[in-house]
C-alpha positions as CSV (number, residue, x, y, z in Angstrom):
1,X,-70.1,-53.4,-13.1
2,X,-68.5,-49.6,-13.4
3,X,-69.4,-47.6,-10.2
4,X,-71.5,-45.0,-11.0
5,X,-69.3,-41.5,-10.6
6,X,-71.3,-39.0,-8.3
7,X,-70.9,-35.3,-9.5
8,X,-70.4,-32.7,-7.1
9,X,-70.4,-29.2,-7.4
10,X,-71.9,-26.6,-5.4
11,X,-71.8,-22.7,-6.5
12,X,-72.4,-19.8,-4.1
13,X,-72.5,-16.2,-4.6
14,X,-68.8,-15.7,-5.0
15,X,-67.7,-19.6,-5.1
16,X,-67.2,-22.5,-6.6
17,X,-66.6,-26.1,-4.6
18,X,-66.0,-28.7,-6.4
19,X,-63.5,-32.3,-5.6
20,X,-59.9,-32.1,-6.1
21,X,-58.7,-32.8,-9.8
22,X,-54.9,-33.9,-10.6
23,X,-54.5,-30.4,-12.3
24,X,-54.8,-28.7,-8.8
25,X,-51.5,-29.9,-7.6
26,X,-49.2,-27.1,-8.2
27,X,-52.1,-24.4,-6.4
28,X,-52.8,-26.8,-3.9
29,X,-48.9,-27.1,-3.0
30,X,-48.5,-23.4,-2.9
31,X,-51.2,-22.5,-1.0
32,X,-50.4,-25.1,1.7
33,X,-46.6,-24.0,1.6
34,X,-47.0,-20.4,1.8
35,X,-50.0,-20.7,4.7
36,X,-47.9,-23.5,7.0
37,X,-47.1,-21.3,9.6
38,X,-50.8,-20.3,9.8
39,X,-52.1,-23.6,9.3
40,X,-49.9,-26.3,11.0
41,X,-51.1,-25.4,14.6
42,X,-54.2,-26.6,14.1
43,X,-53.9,-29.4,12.1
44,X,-52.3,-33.2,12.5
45,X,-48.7,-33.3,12.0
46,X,-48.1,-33.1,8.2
47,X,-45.9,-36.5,6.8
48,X,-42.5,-35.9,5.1
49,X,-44.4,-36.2,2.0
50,X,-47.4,-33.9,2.7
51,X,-47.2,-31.1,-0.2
52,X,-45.5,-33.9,-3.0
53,X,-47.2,-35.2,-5.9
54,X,-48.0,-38.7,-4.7
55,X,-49.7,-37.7,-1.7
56,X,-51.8,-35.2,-3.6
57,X,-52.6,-37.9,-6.6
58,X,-53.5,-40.0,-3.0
59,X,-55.9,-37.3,-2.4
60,X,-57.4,-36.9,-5.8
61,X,-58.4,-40.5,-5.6
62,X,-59.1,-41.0,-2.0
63,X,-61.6,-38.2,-2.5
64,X,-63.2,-39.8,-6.2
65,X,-63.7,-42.9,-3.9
66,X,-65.4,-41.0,-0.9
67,X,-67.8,-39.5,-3.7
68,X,-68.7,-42.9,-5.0
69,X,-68.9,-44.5,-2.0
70,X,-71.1,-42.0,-0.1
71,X,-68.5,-41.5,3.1
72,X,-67.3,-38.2,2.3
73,X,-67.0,-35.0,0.0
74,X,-64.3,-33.7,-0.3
75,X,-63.9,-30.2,-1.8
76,X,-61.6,-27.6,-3.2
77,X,-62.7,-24.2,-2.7
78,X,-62.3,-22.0,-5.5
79,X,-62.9,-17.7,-6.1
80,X,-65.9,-17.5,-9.2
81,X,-64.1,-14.6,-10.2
82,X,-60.5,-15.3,-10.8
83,X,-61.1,-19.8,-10.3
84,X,-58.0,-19.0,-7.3
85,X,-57.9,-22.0,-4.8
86,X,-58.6,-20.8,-1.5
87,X,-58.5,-23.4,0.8
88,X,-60.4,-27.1,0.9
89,X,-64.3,-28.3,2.8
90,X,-64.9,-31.7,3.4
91,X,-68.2,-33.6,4.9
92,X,-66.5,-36.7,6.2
93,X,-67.5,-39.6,8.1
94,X,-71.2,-39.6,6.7
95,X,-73.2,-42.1,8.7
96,X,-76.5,-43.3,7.3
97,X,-79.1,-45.0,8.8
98,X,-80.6,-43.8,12.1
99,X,-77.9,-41.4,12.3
100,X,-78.2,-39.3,9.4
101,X,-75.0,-37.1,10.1
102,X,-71.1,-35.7,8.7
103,X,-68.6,-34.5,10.5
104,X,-67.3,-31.2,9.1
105,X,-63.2,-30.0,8.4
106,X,-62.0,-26.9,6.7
107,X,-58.9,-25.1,5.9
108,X,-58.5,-22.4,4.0
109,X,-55.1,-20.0,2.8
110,X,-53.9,-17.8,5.1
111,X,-53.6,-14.8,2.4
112,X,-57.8,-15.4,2.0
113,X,-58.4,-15.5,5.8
114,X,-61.1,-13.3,7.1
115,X,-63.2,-12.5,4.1
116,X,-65.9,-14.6,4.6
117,X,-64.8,-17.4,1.9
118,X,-65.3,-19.8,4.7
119,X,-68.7,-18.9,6.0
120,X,-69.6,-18.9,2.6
121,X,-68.3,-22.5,1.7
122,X,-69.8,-24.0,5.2
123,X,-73.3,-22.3,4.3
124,X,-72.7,-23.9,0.6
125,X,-72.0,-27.8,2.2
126,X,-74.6,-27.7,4.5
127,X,-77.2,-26.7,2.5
128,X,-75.9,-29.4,0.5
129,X,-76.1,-31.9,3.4
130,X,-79.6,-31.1,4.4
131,X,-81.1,-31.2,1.0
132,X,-79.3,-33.1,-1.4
133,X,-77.8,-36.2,1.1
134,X,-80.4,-35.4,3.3
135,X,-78.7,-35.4,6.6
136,X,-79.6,-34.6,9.7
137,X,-76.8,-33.6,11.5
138,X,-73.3,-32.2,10.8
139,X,-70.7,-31.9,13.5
140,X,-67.6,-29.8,13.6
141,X,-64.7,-30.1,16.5
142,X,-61.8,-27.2,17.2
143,X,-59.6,-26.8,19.6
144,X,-60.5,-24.9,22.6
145,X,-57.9,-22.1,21.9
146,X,-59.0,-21.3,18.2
147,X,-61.2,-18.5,18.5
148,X,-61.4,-17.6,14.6
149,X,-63.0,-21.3,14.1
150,X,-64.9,-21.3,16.9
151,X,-66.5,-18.0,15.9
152,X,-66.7,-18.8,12.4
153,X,-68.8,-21.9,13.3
154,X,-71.1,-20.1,15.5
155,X,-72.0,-17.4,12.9
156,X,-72.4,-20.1,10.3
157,X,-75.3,-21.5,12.9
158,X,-73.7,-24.4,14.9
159,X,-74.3,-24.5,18.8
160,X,-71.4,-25.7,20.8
161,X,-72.1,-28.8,22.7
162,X,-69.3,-30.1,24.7
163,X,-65.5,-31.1,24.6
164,X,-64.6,-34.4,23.7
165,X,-61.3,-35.3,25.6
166,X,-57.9,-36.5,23.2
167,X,-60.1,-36.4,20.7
168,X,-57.5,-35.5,17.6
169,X,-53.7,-35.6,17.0
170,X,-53.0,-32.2,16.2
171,X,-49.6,-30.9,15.5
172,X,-48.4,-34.5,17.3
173,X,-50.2,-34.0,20.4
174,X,-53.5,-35.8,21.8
175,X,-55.4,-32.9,22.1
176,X,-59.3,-31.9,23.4
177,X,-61.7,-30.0,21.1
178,X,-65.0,-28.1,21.7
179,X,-67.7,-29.6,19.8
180,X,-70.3,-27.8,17.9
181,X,-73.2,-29.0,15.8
182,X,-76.2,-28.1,12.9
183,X,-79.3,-29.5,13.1
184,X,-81.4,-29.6,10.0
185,X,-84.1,-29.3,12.3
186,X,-82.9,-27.7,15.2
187,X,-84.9,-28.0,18.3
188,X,-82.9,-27.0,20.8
189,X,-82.9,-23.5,22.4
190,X,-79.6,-21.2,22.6
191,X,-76.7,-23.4,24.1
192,X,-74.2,-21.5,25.7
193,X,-70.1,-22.0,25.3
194,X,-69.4,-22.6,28.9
């Protein structure tokens, strides 16, 4: 029996998500190069291998599988009005069941920082969450020290929680993140970021 491919696409004012495709590799690659000063510091250590070919074609089908299989999605994020890759969305670790929840991770290119691509995209996938996979929850974790993420997520209407202790590699270091959170239904009154 052929596994039934999931389409995924979600348009927004001024974007278009949608999963990686082979023919992204070269934008993909240059956007990851160009921003890896900006980006590195808050991300896991990059392999040897991290902007090649294979690793992307890895990508390409880790993310087709993650579709079908209902774990993750996986996103490019692209401008409507030129189709320019800006920088990449992905609901992962989708729990079903009593839990009902993703976990949230973003990135975008350094040149398309601070114009509200990201905000948008995050409204885009969470909408998406609630309504079409209908979750409950959706989580998101940065580290302490990032105050562009940490704001970003707060506008886009996740509460900060906590800090989970070595709770990600980043940059080859154990390191702690503030947790935030989205409720489809949020009952819970204003949380402050102590």
């Amino acid at each position: 029996m052929i596994a039934r491919r999931r389409k995924v696409r979600i348009e927004t004012d001024r974007l278009t998500l949608r999963p990686p495709a082979h023919s992204d590799f070269r934008a993909w690659s240059s956007l990851r190069s160009e921003s890896a000063d900006f980006l590195v510091p808050w991300e896991p250590a990059w392999s040897p291998d991290h902007l090649g070919r294979k690793s992307f074609t890895n990508r390409v089908y880790w993310a087709q599988r993650s579709i079908s299989g209902g774990t993750a999605v996986p996103l490019f994020i692209f401008r409507r009005s030129d189709q320019t890759l800006l920088g990449a969305i992905t609901l992962d670790n989708i729990q079903r069941g009593p839990s009902q929840s993703g976990t949230l991770g973003y990135w975008i290119g350094e040149t398309h920082a601070r114009h509200g691509y990201m905000r948008e995209a995050i409204g885009g996938v969470v909408h998406y969450a609630f309504e079409t996979l209908d979750l409950s929850r959706i989580q998101a974790a940065c580290l302490s020290e990032n105050a562009a993420s940490r704001g970003l997520l707060e506008k886009s209407g996740f509460k900060y929680e906590g800090v989970a202790q070595s709770y990600l590699q980043i940059n080859g270091r154990w390191r702690n993140h503030v947790l935030y959170a989205n409720l489809r239904a949020d009952r819970r009154g204003r949380a402050g970021a102590g």
